[in-house]
C-alpha positions as CSV (number, residue, x, y, z in Angstrom):
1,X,0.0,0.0,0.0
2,X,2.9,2.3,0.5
3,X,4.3,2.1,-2.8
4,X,0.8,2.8,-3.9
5,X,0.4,6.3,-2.0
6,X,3.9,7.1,-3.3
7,X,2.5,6.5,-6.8
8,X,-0.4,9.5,-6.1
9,X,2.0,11.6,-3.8
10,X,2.9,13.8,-6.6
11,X,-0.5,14.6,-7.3
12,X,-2.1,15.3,-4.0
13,X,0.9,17.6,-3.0
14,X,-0.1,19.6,-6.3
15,X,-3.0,20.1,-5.3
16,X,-2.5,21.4,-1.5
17,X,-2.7,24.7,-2.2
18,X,-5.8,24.7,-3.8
19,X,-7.2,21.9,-1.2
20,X,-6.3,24.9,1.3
21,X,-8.5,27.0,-0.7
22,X,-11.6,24.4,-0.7
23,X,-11.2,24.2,2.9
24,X,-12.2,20.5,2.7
25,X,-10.3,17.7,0.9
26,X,-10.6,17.8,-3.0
27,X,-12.4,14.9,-4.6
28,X,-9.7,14.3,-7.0
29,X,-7.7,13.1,-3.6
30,X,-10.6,11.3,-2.5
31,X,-10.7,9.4,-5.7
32,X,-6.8,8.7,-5.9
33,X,-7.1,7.3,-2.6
34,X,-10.1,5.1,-3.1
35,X,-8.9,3.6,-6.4
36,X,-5.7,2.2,-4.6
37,X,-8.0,0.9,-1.6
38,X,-6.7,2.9,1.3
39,X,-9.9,3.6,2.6
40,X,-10.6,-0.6,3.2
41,X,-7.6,-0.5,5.6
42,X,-9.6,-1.1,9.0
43,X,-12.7,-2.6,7.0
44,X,-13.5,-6.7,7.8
45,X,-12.3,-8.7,5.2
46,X,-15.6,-10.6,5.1
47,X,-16.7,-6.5,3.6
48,X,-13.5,-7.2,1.2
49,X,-11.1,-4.9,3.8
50,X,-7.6,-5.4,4.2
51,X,-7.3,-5.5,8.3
52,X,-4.1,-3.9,7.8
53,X,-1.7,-3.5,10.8
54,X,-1.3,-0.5,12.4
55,X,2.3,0.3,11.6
56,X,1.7,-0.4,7.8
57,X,-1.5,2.1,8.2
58,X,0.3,4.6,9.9
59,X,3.5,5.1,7.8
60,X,0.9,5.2,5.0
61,X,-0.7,8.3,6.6
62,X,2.9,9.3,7.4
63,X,3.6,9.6,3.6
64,X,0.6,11.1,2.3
65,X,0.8,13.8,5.3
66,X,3.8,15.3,4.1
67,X,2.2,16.0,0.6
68,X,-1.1,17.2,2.1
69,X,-2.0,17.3,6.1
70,X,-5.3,17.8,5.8
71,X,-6.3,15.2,3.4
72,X,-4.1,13.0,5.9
73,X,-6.0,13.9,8.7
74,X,-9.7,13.6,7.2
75,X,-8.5,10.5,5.4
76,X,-7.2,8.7,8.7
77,X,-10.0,9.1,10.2
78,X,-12.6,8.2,7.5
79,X,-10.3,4.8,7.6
80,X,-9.8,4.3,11.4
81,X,-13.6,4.9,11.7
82,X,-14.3,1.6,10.0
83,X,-12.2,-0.1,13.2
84,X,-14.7,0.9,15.4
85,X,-17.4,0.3,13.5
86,X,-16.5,-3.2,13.4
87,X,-17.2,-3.3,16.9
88,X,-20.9,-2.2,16.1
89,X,-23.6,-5.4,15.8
90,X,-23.3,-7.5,13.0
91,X,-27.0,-5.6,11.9
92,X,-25.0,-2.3,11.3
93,X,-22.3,-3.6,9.5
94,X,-24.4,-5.4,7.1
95,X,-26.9,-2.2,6.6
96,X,-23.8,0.0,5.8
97,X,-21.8,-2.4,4.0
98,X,-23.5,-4.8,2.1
99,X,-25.4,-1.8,0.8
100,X,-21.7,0.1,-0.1
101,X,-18.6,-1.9,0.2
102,X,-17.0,1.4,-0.3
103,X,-18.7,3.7,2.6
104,X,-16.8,5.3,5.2
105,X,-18.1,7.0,8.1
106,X,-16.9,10.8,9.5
107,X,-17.0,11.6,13.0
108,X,-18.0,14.1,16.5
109,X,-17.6,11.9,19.4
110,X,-17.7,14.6,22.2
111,X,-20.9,14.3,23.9
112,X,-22.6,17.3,22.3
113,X,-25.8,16.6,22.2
114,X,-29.0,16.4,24.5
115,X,-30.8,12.8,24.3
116,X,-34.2,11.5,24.8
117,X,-34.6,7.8,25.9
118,X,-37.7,6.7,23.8
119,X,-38.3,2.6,22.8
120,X,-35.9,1.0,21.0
121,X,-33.4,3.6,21.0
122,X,-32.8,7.7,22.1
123,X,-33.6,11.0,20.2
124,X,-30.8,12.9,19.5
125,X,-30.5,16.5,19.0
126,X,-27.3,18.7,18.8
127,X,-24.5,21.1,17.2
128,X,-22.0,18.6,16.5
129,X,-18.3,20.5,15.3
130,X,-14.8,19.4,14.3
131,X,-16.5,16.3,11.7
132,X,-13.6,15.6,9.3
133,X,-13.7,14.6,6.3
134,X,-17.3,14.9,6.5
135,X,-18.0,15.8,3.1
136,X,-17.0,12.5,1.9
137,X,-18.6,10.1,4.0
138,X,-22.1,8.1,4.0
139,X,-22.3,7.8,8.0
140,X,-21.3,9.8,11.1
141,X,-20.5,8.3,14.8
142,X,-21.5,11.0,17.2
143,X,-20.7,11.2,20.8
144,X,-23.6,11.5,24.1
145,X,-24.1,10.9,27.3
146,X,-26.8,8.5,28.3
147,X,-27.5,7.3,32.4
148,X,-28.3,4.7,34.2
149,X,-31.1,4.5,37.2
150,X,-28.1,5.9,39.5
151,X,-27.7,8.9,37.1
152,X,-24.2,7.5,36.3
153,X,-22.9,8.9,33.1
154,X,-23.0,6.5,30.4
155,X,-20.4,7.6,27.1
156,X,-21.6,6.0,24.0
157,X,-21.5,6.6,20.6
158,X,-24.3,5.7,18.0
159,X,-23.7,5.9,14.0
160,X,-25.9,7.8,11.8
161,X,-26.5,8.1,8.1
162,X,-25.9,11.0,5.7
163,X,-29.7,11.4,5.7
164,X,-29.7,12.0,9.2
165,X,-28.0,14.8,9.7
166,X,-27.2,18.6,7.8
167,X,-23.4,19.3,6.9
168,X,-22.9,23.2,8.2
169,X,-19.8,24.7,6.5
170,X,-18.2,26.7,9.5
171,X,-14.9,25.7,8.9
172,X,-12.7,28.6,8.8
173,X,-9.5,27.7,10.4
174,X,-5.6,28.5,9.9
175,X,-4.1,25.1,9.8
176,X,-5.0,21.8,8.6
177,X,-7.7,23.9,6.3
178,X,-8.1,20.8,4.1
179,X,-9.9,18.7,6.7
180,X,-13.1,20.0,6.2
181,X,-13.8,19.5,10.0
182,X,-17.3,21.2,9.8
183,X,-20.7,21.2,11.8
184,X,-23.7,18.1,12.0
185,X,-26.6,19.7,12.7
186,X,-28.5,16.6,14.1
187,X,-32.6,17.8,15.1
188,X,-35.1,14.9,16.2
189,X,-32.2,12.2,15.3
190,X,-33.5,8.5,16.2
191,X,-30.8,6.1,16.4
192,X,-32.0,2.4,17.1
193,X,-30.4,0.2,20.0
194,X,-28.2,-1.5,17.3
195,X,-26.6,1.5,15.9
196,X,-25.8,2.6,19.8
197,X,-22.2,1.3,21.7
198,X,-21.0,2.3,25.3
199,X,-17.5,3.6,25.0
200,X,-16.4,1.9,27.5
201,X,-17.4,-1.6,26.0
202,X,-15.3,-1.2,23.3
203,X,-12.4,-0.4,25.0
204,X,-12.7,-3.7,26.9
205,X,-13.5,-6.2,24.4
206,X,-17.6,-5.9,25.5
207,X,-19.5,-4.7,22.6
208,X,-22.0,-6.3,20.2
209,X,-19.1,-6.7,17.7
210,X,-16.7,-8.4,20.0
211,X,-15.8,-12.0,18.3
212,X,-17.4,-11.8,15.0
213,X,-14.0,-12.0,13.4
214,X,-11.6,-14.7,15.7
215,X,-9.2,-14.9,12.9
216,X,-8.3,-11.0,12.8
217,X,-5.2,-9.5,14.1
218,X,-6.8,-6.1,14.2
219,X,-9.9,-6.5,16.5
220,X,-9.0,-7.3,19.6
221,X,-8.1,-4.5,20.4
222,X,-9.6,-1.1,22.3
223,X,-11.2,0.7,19.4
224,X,-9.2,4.4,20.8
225,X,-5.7,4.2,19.9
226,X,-6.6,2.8,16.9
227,X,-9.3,5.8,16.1
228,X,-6.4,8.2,17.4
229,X,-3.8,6.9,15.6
230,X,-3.7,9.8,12.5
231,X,-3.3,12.2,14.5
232,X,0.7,12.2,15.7
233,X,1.0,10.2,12.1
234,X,0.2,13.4,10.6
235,X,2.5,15.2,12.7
236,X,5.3,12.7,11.6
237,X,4.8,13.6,8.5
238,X,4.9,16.9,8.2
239,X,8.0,17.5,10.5
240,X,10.0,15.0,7.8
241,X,8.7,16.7,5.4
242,X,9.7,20.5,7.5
243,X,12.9,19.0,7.2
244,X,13.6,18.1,3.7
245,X,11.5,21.3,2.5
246,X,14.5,23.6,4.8
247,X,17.6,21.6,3.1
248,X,16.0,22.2,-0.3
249,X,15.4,26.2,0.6
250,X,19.1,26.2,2.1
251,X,21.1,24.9,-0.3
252,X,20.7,28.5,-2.3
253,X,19.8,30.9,0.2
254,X,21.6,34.6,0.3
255,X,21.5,37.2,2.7
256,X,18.9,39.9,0.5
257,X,21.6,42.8,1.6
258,X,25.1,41.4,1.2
259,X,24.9,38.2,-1.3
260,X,26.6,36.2,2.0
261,X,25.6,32.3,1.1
262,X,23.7,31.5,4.9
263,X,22.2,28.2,4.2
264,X,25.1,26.1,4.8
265,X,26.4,28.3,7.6
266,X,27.0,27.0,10.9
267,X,23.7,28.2,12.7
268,X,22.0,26.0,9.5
269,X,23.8,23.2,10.2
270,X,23.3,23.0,13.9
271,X,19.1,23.8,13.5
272,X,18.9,20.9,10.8
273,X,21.1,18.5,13.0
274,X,18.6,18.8,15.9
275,X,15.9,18.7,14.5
276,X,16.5,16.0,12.2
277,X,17.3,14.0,15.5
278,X,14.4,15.1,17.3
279,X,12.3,13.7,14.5
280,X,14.0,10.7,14.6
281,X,13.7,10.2,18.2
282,X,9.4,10.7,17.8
283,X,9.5,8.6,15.0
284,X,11.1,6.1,17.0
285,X,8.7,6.1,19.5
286,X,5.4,6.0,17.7
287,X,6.8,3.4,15.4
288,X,7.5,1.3,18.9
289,X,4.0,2.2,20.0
290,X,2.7,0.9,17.1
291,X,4.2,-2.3,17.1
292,X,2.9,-2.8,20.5
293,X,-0.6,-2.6,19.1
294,X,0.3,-4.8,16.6
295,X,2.1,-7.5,18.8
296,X,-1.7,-6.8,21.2
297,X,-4.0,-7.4,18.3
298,X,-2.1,-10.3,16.8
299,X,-1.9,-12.3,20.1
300,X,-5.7,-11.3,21.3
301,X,-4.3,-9.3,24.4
302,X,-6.1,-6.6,25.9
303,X,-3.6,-4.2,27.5
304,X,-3.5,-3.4,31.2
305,X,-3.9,0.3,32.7
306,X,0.0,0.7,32.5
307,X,0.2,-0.1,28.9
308,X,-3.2,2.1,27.8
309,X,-1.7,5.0,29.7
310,X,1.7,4.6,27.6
311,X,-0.2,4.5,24.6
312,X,-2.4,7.1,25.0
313,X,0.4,9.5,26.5
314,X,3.6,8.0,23.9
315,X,1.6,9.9,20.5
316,X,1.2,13.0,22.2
317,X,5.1,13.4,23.5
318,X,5.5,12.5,19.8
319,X,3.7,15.4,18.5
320,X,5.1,17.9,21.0
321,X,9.1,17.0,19.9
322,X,7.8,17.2,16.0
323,X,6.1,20.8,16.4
324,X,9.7,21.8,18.3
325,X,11.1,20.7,15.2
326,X,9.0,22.3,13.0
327,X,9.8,25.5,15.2
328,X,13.4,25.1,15.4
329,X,13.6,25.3,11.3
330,X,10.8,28.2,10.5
331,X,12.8,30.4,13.2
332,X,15.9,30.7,10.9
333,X,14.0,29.8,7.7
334,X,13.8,33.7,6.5
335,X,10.8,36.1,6.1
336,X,9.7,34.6,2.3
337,X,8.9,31.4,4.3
338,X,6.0,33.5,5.3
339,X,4.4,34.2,2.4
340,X,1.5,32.6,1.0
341,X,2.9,30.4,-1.5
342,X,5.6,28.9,0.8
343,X,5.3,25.3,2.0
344,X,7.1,25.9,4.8
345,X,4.4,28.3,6.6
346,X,1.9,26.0,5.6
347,X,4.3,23.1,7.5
348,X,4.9,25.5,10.3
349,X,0.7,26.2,10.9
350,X,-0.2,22.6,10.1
351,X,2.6,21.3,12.8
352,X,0.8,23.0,15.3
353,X,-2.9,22.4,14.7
354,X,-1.9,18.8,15.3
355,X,-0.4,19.6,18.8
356,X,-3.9,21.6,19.6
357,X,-6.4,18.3,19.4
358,X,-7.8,17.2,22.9
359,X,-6.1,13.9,22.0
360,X,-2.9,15.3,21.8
361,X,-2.8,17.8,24.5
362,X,0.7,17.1,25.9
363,X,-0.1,18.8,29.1
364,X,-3.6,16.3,29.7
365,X,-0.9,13.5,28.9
366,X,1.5,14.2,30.9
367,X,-0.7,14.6,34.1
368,X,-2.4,11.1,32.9
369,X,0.7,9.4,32.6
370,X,2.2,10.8,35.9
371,X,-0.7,9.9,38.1
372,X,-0.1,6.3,36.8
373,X,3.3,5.9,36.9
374,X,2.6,7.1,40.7
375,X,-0.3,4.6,41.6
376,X,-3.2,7.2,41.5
377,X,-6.8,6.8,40.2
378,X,-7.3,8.1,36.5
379,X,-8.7,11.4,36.9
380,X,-12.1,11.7,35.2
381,X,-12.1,14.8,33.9
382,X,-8.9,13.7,31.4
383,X,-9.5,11.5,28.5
């Protein structure tokens, strides 16, 4: 699959600039990456997916980040989606893909929305932002809160169709403008028992999906790291890219006011050095994160609270030492890095937006991580 995205690289990095300007991912990109299957990566085979491993996925996102991050990040997510709906009932998988081998499902999992228990199901009505890729996908998991006869919070998520729901196009944003992370406007939304999962089944091997597929390597597994997995790919990407995008502005670059040659000058050398370490160093990481997953899913092993904190935690310290990076380079870069047609600012603002999701907050990490490496009680208010 690799050697497949490389094929369409050229392309979809032509078109970044104008993806930019959609403010959603073009469907010429959509289409590339369709033709060559990417989309099937998480998809049951018995649907004709692949069940491809996580480390094969990721570099694959990896690649295609460093031509385009947005269409990287929507894309992920459109495929990691299919992971989790494979936890789903049997029912839902059949309704979405027997109907369309091909369908792929956005998503707004923060419990936005106010819900009515009725019979067979709840009513669901809400604002429902930050859906990427949404444009380009037949179904939507959404996020809510239902409770028990305690009044215990209960996290679930039910999937929706295209029908269901309006698209609003509020996505103005400065960075990773190719997403097209925009609004569902659900009103009077009835999702069936069957479409509906708690969150907290699926991380534990519980839901209605659990053991429909004893041969797979890919789902036994908690459906999060797997649905969270783009995000610090993406970031990979585009700090290797930051990297070779600088040596290729280097090699030629004079001083505007004295013709002095500064690209190969010391201070050059010593900013590329670093951060070409520092890259390796996250990529290193994530690439012995996601192995872990792999080695998990292939032996049927649920990990223990140690190893889900690590997981969770590992991607985010990822992200944070490929933004510094990024930062280290755009700081001696020169002022015509800024301008609009430069790839580097577009790097530079895209680096960052991956640093700002809730999932890869390095500052909710770190205090997860700490308070289990010192024995304490997850706090609930971090996710």
């Amino acid at each position: 699959m690799l050697e497949k995205i490389q094929q369409i690289l050229p392309q979809i990095a032509k078109n970044a600039e104008s993806a930019e300007q959609l403010r959603r991912v073009p469907d010429e990109n959509i289409k590339l990456l369709k033709e060559i299957g990417l989309h099937r990566a998480f998809q049951p085979k018995v649907y004709g997916g692949l069940e491809m491993s996580l480390p094969d996925f990721a570099n694959c996102i990896v690649t295609l980040a460093g031509a385009c991050a947005g269409t990287a990040w929507a894309f992920s997510l459109l495929c990691t989606h299919s992971h989790q709906i494979a936890m789903f009932s049997k029912q839902l998988q059949d309704e979405i893909w027997l109907k369309d081998p091909d369908a792929t499902a956005s998503s707004s999992i923060a419990p936005f929305g106010k819900v009515e228990e009725v019979e067979g199901g709840i009513i669901l009505n809400g604002d429902y932002g930050w859906s990427s890729g949404c444009d380009h996908a037949e179904y939507a998991i959404v996020g809510f809160n239902r409770f028990d006869a305690d009044g215990n919070k209960i996290y679930s998520f039910g999937v929706i169709p295209r029908s269901d729901y309006e698209i609003v196009d509020n996505w103005y944003a400065q960075a990773i403008k190719s997403s097209g992370s925009k609004m569902l406007k659900l009103v009077n939304v009835f999702i069936p028992e069957y479409r509906i999962s708690k969150a907290k089944d699926m991380m534990e091997g519980k839901s209605a999906g659990f053991g429909l597929y004893p041969d797979s390597k890919i789902f036994y597994t908690p459906y999060r790291p797997y649905f969270a997995s783009g995000f610090s790919a993406v970031s990979l990407g585009i700090a290797e890219r930051m990297i070779e995008a600088f040596k290729e502005k280097q090699r030629n670059r004079v001083r505007a006011y004295t013709g002095a040659n500064v690209g190969l000058a010391t201070p050059a050398l010593m900013r590329i050095a670093e951060s070409t370490h520092q890259v390796a160093a996250a990529r290193a990481l994530l690439e012995k994160t996601w192995e872990d997953h792999r080695i998990h899913g292939l032996n049927h092993q649920y990990p223990n609270k140690e190893t889900l904190a690590f997981w969770r935690t590992n991607q985010a310290y990822a992200v944070k030492m490929c933004i510094e990076a990024v930062d280290r380079l755009i700081a001696a870069a020169g002022a015509t890095s800024f301008m609009d047609n430069s790839e580097l600012q577009r790097l530079f603002r895209d680096a960052h937006m991956t640093g700002a999701h809730a999932y890869t907050d390095y500052d909710v990490c770190a205090q997860i991580l700490g308070r289990e490496l010192m024995g304490m009680e997850p706090d609930p208010t971090m996710v």
